[in-house]
N, C-alpha and C positions, 0 to 999 in steps of 0.2 A: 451526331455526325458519325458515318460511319468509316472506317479507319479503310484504305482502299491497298493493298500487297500489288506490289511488282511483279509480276510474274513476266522470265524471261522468255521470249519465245523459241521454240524447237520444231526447228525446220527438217522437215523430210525431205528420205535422200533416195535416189531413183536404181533400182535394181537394175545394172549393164544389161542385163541375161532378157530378162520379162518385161523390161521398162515399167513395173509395177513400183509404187510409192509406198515406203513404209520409215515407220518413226525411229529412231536412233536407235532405241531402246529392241526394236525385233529386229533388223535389218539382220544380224547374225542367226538368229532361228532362222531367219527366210533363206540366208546363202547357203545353210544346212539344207534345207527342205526345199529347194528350185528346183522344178521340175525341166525349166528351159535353160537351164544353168547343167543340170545332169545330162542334157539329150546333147550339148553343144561338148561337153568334155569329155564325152564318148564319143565323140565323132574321129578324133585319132589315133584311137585303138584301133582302127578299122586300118589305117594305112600302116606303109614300113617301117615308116620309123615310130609308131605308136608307141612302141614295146619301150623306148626310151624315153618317150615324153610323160608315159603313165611312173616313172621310177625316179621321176625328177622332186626330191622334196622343195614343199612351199613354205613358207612362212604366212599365216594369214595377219596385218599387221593392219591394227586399226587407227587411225589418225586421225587428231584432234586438236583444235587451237586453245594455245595453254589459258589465254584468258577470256577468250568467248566459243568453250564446247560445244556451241551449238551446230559450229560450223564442225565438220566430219566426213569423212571417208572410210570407207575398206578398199583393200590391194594384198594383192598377195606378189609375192616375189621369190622367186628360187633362193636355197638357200647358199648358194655357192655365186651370188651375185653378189656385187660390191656396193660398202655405205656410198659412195661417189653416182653408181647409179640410182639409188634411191633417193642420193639428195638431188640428182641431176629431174628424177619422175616430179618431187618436189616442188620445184624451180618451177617447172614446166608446164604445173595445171595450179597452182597459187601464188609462190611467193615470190618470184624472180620480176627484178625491177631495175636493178644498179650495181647484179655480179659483184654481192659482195662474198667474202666467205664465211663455211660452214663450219659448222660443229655439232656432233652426237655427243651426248651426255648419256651414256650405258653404265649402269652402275655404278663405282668410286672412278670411273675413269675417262676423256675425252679422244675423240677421234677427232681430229681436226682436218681441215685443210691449209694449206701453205701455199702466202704469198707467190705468185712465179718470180722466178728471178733473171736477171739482164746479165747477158754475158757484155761487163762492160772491155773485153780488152779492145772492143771495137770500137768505141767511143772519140770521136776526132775533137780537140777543141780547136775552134775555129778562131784563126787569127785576128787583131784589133782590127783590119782593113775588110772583114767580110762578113757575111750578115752572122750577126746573132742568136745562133740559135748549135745544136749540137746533132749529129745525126748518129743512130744506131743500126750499123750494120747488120747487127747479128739478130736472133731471133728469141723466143723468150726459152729457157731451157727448157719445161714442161714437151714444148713441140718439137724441141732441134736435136739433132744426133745422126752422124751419119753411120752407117753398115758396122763398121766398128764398134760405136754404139752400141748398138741392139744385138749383137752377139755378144757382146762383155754383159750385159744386161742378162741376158739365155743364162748363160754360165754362172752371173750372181743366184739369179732364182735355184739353181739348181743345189747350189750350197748352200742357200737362205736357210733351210731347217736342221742346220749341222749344230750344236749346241757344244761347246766345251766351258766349263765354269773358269779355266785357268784362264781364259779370254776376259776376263772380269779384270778391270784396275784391283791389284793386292792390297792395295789401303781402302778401297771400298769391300774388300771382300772380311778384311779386320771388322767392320761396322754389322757382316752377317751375322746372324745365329750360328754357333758350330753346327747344330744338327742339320741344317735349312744345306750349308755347303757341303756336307758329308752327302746329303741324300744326294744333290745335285750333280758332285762328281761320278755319279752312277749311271745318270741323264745323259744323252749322247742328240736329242732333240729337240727342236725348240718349242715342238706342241705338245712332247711328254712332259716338258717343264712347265711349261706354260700351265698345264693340265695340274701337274702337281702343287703349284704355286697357288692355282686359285681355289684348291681346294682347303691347302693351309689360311686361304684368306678368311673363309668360310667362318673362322674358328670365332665366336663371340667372345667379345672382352666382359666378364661382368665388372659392372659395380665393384668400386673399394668399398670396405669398411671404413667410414673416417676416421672410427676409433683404436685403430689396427694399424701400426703401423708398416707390418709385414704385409699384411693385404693391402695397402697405398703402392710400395713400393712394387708388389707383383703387379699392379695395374701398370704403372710406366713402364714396367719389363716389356708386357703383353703389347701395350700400345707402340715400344720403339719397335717391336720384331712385327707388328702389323704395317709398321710404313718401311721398314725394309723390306718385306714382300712386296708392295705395290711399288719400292722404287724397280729391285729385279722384274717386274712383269712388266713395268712400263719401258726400259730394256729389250725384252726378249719381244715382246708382242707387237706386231704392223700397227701400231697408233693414227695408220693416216687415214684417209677416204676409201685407200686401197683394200682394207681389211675387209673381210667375205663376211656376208650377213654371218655365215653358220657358225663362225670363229667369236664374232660379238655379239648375239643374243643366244638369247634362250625361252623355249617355250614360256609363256605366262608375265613374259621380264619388261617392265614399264622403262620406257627410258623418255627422254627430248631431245629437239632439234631447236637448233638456232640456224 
């Protein structure tokens, strides 16, 4: 009797450019070497504003479903676009059904999205004598804000990258590393910081010795000043939907979606 293997099948995926069919596995050699993919992205160098859309960096970002690969895409996306719009492109040609929410999982860290919220001061309850039920005036805050609003808003953005570490609660800044807040009072920005931060992240923890007990103990040193970084950068850094591709990846960098 002879023994028969599973083999999953791998569906081919349709070049936008040539509408030519090829396997998972070349589709990246062909988006390199399309010939009606290069005649179409020269075509706006020819006009006015070419000069800016040829200087627009992309991301080329390949998508995959975590537990049936077969299924896939490429997209590329400017890098100064936001995780929100990508998960909105998302939504909109696969997995959008019941508006739930998202999340990116980019290395040790999540970008979420948040619940919207009800401005309840407008909430009437309704007396024993009249129907059952409550009605809400106001609107979800995501959408509402008037003129006020959106110029208090200008003016946050405009301070958003103003950085001073003495802005830190003083009892969580007891919990830093001295060197980590000496460097940081030099920092005046929240992307120099940010920048600094995660390059301290970088730092690999080796291995204890078990029979060492000064090499045990450097290990938990190592590991508490590796989660005091990632608590300051979760801090300083846009954690929501809002964050720009360019600020949370990086070329070659594998992440997920939910």
């Amino acid at each position: 009797m002879t023994e028969q293997t599973m083999v999953k099948p791998s569906y081919a995926g349709i070049c936008k450019f040539c509408r030519g069919q090829f396997e998972k596995a070349k589709m990246t050699q062909h988006l390199k070497n399309c010939k009606e993919r290069a005649r179409i992205e020269a075509e706006p160098a020819k006009s006015p504003k070419g000069k800016k859309f040829i200087q627009t960096k992309l991301f080329h970002i390949v998508l995959e479903g975590k537990y049936d690969p077969q299924y896939w895409m490429h997209i590329e996306m400017p890098t100064d676009a936001q995780l929100i719009e990508l998960d909105d492109f998302i939504r909109a040609v696969w997995v959008e059904c019941c508006d739930h929410l998202s999340a990116f999982q980019i290395g040790e860290f999540y970008y979420e999205s948040e619940p919207p919220r009800f401005d309840f001061s407008s909430i009437r309850i309704v007396g024993p004598n009249e129907a059952a039920s409550m009605e809400v005036e106001g609107s979800l805050s995501e959408n509402s804000g008037d003129e006020e609003d959106e110029e208090d808003s200008e003016e946050d953005d405009e301070d958003y990258d103003k950085f001073d570490v003495e802005e830190i609660d003083p009892l969580l800044l007891e919990t830093i590393p001295a060197d980590i807040v000496t460097r940081l009072r030099t920092i005046q920005s929240r992307n120099e910081a940010s920048k600094y931060l995660r390059e301290e992240l970088k730092v690999k923890i080796p291995a204890p010795d078990d029979k060492d007990r000064e090499s045990i103990m450097q290990y938990f040193q190592r590991h508490d000043r590796h989660r005091a970084i990632k608590l300051l950068i979760e801090m300083i850094e846009d954690h929501s939907l809002y964050a720009e591709l360019g600020e949370a990846l990086s070329v070659g960098q594998k992440f997920s979606y939910t």
